[in-house]
N, CA, C and O atoms as CSV, one atom per row, in Angstrom:
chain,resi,resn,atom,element,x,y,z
A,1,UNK,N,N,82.369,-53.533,38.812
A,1,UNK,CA,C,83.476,-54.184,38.156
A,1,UNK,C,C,83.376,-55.691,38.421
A,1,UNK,O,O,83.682,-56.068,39.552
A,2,UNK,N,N,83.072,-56.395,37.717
A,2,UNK,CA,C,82.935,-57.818,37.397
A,2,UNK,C,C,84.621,-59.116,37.775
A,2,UNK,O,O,85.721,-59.126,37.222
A,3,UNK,N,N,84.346,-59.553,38.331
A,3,UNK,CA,C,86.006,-60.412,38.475
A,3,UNK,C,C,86.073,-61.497,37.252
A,3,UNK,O,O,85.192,-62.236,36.813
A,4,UNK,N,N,87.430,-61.326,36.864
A,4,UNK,CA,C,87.386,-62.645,35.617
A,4,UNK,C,C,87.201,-63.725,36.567
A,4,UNK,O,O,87.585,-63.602,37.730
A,5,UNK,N,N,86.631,-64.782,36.139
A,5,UNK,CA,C,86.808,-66.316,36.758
A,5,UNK,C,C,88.105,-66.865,36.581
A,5,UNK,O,O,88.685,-66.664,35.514
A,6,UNK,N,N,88.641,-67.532,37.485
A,6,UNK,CA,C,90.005,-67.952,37.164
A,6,UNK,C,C,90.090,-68.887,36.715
A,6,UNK,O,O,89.289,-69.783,36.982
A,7,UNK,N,N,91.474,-69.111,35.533
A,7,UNK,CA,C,90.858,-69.896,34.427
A,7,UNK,C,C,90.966,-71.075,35.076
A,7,UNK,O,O,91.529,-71.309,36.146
A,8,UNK,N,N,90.210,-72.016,34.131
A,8,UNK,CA,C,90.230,-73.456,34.598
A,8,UNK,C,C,90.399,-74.324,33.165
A,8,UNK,O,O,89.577,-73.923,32.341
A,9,UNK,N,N,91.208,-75.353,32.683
A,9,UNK,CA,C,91.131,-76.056,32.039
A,9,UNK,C,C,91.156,-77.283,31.958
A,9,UNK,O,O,92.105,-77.964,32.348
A,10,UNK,N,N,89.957,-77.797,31.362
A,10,UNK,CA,C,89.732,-79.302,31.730
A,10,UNK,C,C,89.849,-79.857,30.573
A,10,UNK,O,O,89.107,-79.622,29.619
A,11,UNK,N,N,91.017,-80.820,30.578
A,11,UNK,CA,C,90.558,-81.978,29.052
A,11,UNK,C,C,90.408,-83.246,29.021
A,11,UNK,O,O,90.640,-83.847,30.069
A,12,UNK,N,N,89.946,-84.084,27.725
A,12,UNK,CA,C,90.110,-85.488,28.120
A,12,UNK,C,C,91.041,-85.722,27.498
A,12,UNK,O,O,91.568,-84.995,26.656
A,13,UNK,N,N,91.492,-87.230,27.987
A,13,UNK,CA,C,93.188,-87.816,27.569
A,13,UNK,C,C,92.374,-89.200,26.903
A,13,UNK,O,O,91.469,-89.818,27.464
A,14,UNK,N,N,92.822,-89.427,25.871
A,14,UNK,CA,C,92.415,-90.661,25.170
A,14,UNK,C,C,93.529,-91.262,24.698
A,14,UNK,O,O,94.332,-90.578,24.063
A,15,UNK,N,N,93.726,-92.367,24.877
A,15,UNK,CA,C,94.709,-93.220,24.234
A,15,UNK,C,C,94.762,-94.056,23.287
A,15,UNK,O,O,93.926,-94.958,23.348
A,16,UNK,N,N,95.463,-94.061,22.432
A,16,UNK,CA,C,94.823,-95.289,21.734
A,16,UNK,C,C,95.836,-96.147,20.526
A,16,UNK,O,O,96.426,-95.422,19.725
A,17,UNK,N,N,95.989,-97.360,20.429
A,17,UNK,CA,C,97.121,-98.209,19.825
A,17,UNK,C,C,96.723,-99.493,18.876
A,17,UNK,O,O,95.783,-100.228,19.176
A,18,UNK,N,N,97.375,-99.655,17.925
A,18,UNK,CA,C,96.843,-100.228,16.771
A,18,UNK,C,C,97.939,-100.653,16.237
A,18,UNK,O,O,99.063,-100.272,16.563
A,19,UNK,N,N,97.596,-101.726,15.117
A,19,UNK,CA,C,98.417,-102.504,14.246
A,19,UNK,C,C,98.197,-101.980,13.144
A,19,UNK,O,O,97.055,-102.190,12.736
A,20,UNK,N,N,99.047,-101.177,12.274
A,20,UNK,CA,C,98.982,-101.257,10.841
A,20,UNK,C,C,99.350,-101.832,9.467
A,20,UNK,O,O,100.019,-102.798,9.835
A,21,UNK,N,N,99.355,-101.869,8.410
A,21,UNK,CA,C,100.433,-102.806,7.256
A,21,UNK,C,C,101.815,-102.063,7.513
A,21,UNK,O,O,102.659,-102.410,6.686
A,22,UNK,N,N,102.177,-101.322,8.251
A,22,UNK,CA,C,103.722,-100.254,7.995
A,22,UNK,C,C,103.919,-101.276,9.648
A,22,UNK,O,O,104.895,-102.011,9.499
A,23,UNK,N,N,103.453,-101.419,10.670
A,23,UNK,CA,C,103.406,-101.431,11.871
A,23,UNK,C,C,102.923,-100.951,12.822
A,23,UNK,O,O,101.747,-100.642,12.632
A,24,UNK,N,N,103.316,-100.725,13.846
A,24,UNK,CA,C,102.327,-100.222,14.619
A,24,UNK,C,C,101.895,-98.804,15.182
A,24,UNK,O,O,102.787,-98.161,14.629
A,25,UNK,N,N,101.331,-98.061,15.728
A,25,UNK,CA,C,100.615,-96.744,16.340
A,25,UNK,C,C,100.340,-96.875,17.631
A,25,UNK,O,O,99.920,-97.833,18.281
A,26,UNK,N,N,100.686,-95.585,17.975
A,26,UNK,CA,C,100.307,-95.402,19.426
A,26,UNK,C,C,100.007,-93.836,19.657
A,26,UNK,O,O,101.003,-93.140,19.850
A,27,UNK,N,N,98.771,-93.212,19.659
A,27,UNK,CA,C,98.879,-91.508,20.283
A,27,UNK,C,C,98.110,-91.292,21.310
A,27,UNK,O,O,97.296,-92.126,21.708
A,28,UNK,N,N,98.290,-90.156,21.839
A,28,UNK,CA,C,97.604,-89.907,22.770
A,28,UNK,C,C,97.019,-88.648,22.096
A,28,UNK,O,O,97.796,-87.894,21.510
A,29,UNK,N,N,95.411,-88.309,22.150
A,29,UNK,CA,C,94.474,-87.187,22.207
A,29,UNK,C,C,94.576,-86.807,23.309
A,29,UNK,O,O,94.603,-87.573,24.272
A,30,UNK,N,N,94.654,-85.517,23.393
A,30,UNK,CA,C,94.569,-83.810,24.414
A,30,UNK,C,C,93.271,-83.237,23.896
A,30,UNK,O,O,93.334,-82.312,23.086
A,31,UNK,N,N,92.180,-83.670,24.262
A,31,UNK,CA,C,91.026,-82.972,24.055
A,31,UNK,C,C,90.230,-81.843,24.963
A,31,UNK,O,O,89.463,-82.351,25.781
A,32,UNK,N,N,90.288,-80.126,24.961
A,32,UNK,CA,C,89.953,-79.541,25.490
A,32,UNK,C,C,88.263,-79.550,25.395
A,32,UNK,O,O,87.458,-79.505,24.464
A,33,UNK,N,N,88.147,-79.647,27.159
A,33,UNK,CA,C,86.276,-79.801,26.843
A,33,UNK,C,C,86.055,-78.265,26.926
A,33,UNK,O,O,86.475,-77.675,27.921
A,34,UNK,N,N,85.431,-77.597,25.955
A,34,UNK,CA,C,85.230,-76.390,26.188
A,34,UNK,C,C,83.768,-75.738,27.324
A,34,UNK,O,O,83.717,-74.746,28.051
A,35,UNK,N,N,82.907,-76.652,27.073
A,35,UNK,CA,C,81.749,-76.892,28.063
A,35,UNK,C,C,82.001,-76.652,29.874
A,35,UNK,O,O,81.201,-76.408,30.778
A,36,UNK,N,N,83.455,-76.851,29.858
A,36,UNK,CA,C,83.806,-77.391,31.539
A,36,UNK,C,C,85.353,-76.036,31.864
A,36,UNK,O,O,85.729,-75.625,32.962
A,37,UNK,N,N,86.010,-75.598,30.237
A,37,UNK,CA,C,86.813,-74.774,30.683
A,37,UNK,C,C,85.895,-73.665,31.052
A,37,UNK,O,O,84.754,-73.446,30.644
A,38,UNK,N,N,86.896,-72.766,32.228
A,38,UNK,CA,C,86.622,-71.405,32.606
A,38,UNK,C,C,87.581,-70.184,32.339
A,38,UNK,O,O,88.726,-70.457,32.702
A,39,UNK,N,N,87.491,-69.293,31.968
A,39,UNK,CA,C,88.617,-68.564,31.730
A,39,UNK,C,C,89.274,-68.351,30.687
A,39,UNK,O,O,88.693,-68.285,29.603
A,40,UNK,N,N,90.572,-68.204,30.792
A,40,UNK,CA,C,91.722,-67.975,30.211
A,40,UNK,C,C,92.036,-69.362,29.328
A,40,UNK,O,O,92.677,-69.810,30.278
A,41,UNK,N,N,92.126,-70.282,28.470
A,41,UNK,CA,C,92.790,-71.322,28.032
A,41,UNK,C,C,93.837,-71.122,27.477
A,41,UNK,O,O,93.962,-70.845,26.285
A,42,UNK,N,N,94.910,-71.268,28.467
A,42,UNK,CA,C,96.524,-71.045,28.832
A,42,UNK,C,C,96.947,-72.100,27.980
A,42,UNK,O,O,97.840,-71.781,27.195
A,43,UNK,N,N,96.468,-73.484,27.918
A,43,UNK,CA,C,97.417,-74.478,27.468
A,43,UNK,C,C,97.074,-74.550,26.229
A,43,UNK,O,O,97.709,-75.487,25.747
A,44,UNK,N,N,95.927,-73.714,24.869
A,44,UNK,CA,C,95.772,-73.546,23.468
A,44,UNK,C,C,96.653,-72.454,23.228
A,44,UNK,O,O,97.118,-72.389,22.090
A,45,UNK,N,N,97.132,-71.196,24.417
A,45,UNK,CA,C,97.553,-70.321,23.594
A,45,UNK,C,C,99.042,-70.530,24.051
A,45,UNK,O,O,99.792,-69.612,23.717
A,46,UNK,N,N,99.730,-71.784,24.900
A,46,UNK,CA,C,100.762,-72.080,24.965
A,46,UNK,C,C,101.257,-72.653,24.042
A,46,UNK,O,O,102.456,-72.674,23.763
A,47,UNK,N,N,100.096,-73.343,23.292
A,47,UNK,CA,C,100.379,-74.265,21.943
A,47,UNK,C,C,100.623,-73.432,20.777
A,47,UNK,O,O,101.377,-73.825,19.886
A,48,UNK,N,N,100.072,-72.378,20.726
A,48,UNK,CA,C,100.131,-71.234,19.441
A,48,UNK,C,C,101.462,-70.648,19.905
A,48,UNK,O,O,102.240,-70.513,18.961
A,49,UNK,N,N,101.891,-70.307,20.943
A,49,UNK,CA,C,103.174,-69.803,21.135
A,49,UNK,C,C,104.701,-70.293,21.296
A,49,UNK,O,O,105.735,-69.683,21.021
A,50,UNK,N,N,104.507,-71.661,21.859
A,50,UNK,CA,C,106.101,-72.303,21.219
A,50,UNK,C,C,105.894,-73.450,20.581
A,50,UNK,O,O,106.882,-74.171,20.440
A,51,UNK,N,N,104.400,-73.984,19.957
A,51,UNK,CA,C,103.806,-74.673,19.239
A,51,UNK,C,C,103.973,-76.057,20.210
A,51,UNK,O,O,104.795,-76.352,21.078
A,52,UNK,N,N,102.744,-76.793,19.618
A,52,UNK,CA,C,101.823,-78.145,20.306
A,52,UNK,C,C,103.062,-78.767,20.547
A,52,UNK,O,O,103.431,-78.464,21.681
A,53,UNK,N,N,103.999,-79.625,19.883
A,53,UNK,CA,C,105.080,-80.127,20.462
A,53,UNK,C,C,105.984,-80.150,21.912
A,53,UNK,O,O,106.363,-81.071,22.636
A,54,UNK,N,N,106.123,-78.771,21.959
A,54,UNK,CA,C,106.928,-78.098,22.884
A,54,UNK,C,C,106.031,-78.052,24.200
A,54,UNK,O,O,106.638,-77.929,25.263
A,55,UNK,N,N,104.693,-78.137,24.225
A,55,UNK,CA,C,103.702,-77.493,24.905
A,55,UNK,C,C,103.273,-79.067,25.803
A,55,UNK,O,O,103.098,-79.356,26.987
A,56,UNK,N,N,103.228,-79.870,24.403
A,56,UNK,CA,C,102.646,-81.450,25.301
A,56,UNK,C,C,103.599,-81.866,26.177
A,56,UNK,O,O,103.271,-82.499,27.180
A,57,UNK,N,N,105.016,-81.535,25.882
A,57,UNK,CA,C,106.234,-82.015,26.625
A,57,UNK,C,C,106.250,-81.470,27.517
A,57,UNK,O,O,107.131,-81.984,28.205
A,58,UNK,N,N,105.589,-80.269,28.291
A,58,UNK,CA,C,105.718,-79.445,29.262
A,58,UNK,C,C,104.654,-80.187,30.321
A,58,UNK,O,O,104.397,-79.733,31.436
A,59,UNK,N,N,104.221,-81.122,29.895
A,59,UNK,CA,C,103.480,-82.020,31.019
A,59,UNK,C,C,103.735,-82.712,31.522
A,59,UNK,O,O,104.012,-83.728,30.884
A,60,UNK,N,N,103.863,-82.779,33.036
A,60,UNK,CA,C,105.063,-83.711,33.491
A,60,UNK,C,C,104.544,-85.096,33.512
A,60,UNK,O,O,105.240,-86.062,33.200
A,61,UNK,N,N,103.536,-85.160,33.816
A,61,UNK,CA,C,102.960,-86.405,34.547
A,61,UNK,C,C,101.889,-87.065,33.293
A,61,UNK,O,O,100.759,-87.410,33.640
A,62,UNK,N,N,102.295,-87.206,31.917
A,62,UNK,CA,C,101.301,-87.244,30.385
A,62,UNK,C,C,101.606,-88.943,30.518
A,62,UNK,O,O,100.751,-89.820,30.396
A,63,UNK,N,N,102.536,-89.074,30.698
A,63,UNK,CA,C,102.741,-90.881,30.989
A,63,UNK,C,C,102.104,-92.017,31.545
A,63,UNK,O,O,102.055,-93.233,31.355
A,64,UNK,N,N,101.391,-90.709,32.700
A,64,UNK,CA,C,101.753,-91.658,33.527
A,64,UNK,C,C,100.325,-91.701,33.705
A,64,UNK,O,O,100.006,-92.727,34.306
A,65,UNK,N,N,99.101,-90.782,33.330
A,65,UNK,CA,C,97.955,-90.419,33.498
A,65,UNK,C,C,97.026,-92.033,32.447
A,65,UNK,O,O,97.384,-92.591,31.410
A,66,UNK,N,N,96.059,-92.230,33.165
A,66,UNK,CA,C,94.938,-93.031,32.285
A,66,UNK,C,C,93.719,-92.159,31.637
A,66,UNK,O,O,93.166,-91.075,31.824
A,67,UNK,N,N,93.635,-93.263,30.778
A,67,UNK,CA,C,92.280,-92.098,30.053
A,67,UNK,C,C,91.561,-91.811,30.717
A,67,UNK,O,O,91.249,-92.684,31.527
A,68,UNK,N,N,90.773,-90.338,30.839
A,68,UNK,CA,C,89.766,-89.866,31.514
A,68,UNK,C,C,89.920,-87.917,31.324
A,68,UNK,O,O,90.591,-87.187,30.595
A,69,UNK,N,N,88.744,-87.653,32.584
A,69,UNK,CA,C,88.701,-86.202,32.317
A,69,UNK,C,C,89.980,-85.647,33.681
A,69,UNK,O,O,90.052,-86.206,34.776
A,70,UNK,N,N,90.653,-84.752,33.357
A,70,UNK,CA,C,91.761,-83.724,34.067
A,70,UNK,C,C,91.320,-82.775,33.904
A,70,UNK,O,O,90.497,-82.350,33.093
A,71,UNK,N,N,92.044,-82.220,34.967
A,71,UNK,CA,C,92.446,-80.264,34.783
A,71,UNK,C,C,93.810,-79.959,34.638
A,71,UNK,O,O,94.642,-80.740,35.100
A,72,UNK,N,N,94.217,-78.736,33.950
A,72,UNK,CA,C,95.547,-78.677,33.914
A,72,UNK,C,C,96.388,-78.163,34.762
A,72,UNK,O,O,96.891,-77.700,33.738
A,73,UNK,N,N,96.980,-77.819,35.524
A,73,UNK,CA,C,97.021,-77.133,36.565
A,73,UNK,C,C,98.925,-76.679,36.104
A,73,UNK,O,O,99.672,-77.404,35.446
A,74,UNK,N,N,99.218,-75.541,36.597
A,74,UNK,CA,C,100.774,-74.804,36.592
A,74,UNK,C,C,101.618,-75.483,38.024
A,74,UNK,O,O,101.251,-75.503,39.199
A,75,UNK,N,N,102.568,-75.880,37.537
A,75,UNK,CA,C,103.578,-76.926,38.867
A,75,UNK,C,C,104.814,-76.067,37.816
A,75,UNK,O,O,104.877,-75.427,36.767
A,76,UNK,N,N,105.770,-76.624,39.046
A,76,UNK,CA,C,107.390,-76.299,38.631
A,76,UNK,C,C,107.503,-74.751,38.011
A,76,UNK,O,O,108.053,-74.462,36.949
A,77,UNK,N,N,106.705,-73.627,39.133
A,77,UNK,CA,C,106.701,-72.348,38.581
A,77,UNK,C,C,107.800,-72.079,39.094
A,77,UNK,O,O,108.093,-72.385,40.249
A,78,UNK,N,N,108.643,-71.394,38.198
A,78,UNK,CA,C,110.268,-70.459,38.504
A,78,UNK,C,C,110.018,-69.348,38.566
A,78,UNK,O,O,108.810,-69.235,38.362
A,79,UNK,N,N,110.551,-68.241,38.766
A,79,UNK,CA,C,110.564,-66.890,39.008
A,79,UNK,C,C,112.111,-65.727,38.910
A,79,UNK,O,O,112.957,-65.554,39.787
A,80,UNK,N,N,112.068,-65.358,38.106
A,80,UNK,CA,C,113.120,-64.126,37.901
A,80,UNK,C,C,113.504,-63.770,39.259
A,80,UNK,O,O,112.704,-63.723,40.194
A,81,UNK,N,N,115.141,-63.443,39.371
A,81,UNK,CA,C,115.036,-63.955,40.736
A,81,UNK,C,C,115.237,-61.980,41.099
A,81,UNK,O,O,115.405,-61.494,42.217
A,82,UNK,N,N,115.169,-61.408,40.118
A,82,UNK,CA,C,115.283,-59.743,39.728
A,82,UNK,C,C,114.423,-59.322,39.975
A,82,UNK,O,O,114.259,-58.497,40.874
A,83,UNK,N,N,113.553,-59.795,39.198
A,83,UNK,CA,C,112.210,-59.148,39.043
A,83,UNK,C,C,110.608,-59.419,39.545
A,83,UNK,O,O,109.569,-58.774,39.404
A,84,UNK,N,N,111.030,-61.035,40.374
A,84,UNK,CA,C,110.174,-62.039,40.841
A,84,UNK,C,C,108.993,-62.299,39.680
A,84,UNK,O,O,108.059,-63.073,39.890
A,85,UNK,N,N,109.124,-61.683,38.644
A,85,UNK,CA,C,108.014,-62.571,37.521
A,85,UNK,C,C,108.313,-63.880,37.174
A,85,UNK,O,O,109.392,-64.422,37.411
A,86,UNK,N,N,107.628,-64.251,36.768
A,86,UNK,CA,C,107.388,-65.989,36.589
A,86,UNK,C,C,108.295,-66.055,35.225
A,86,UNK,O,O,108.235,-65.226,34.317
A,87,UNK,N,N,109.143,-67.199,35.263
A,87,UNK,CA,C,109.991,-67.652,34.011
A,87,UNK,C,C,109.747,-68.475,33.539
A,87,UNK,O,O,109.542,-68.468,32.325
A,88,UNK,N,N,109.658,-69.538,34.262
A,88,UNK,CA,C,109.265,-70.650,33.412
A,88,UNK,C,C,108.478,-71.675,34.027
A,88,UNK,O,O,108.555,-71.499,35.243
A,89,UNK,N,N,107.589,-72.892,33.701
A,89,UNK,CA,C,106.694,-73.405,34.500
A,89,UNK,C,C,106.151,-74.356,33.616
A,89,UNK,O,O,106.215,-74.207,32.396
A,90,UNK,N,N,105.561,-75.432,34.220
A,90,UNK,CA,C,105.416,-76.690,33.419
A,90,UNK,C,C,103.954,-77.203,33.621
A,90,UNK,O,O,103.272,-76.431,34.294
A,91,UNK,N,N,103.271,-78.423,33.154
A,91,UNK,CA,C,101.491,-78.098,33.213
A,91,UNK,C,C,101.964,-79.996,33.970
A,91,UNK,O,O,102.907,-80.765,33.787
A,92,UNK,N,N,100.745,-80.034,34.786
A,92,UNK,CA,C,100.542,-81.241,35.431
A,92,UNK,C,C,99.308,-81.578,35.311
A,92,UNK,O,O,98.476,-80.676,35.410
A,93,UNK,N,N,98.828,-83.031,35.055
A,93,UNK,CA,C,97.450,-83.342,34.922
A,93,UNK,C,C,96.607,-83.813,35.982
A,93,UNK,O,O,96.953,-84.952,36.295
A,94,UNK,N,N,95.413,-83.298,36.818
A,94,UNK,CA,C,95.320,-83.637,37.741
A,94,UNK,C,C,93.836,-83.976,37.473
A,94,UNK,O,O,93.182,-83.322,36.661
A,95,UNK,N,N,93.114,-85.416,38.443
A,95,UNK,CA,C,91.906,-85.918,37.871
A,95,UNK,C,C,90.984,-84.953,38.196
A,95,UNK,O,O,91.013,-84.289,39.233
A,96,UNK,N,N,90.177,-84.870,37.334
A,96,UNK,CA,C,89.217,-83.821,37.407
A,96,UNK,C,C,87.535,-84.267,37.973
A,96,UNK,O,O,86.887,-85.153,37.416
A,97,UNK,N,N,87.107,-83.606,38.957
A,97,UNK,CA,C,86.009,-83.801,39.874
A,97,UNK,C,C,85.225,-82.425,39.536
A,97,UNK,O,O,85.722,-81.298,39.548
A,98,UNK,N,N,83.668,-82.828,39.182
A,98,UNK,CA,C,82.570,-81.700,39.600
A,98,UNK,C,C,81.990,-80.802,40.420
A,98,UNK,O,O,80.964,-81.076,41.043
A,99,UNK,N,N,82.492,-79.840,40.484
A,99,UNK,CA,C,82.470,-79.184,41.873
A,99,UNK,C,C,80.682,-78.993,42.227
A,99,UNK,O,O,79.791,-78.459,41.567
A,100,UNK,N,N,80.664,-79.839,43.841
A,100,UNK,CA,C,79.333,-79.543,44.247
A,100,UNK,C,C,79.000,-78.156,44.258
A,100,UNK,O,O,79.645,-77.116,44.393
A,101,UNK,N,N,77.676,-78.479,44.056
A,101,UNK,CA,C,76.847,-77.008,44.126
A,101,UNK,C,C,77.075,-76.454,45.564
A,101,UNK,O,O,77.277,-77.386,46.342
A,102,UNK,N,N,77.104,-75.331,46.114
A,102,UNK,CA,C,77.288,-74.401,46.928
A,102,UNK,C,C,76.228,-74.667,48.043
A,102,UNK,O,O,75.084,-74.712,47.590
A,103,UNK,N,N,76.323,-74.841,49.300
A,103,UNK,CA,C,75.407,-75.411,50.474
A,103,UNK,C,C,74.493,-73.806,50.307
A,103,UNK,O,O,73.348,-73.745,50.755
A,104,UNK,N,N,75.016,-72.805,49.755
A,104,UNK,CA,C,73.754,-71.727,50.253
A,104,UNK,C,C,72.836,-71.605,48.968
A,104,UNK,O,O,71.952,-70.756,48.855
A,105,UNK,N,N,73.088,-72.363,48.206
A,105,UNK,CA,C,72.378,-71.927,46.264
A,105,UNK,C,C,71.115,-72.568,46.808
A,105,UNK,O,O,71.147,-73.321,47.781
A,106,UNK,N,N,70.264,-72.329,46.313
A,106,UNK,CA,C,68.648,-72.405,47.008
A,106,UNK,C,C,68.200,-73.671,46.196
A,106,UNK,O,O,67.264,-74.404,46.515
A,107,UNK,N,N,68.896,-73.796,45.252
A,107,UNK,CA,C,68.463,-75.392,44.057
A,107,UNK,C,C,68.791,-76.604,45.295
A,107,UNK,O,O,68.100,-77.622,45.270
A,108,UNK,N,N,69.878,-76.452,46.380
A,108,UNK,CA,C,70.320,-77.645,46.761
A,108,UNK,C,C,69.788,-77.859,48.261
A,108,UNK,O,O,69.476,-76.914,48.985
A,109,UNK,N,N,69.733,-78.953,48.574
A,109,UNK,CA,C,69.275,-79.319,49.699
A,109,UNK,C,C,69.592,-80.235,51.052
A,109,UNK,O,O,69.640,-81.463,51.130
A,110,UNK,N,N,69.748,-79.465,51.855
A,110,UNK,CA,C,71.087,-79.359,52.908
A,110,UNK,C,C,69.900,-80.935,54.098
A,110,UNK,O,O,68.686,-80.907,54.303
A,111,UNK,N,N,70.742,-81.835,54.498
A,111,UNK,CA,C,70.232,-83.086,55.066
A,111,UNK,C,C,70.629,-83.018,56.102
A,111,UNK,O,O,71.790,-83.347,56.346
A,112,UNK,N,N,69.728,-82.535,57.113
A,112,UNK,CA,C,69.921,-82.664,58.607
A,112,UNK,C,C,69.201,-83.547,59.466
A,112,UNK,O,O,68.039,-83.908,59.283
A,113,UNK,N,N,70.098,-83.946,60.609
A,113,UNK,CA,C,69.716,-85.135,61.314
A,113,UNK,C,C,68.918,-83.937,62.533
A,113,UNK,O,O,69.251,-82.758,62.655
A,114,UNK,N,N,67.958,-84.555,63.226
A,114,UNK,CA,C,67.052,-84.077,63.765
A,114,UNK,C,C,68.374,-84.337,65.707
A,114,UNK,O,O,68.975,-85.363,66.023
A,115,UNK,N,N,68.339,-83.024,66.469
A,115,UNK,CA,C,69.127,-83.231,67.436
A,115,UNK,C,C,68.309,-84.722,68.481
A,115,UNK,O,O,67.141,-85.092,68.599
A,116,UNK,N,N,69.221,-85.068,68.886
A,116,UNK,CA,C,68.980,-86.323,69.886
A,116,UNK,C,C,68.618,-85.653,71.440
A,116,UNK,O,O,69.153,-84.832,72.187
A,117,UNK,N,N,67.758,-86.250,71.454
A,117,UNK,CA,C,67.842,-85.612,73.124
A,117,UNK,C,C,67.956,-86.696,74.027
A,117,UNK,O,O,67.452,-87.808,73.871
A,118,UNK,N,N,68.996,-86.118,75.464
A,118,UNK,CA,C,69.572,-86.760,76.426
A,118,UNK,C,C,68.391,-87.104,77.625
A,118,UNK,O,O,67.844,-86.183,78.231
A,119,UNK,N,N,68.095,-88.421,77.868
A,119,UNK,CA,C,67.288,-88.482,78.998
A,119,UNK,C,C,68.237,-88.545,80.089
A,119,UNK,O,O,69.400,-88.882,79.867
A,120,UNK,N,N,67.624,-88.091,81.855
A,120,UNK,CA,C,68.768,-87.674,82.508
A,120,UNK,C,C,68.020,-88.685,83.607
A,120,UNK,O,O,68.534,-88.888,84.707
């Protein structure tokens, strides 16, 4: 029996602002890298379910973030206080880093200092 990977979603945030003949523009792109998600992509099928609007607003910290790559991560989880299932919960953007390769994967190569020896 195989374990799902737990999901992971990574996107980029692009910003971007302009002058037009009407005035001016300002949006922000939510670009899911699909290359880098793992799993489940919670925050496309959050968007299909109380639609993209409702879904971008559920990010707390979309303000305040600069362009670059994130992960999305679940903050402000509530819980049925009956049934302890999850009620409601909001997405936070957090900067996103490449996870090093694994010290035992045989591709990588572990840098050791040679021991010192004590003259007495």
């Amino acid at each position: 029996m195989s374990e799902e990977p737990k999901p992971e979603v990574v996107v980029r945030l692009k910003t971007t602002a302009f002058r037009t003949s009407k005035g001016f523009r300002f949006s922000t792109d939510l670009i899911p890298l699909k290359r880098k998600c793992k799993g489940f992509d919670f925050l496309t099928e959050e968007c299909l379910m109380i639609g993209a609007d409702e879904a971008i607003r559920k990010i707390t910290n979309l303000g305040e973030c600069e362009d670059g790559i994130y992960r999305v991560v679940l903050t402000n989880i509530q819980h049925d206080w009956e049934t302890g299932h999850v009620d409601d919960y909001d997405f936070m953007l957090v900067p996103w880093r490449e996870e090093l390769p694994d010290s035992t994967d045989t591709g990588s190569i572990a840098l050791q200092s040679p021991p010192i020896e004590q003259k007495q």
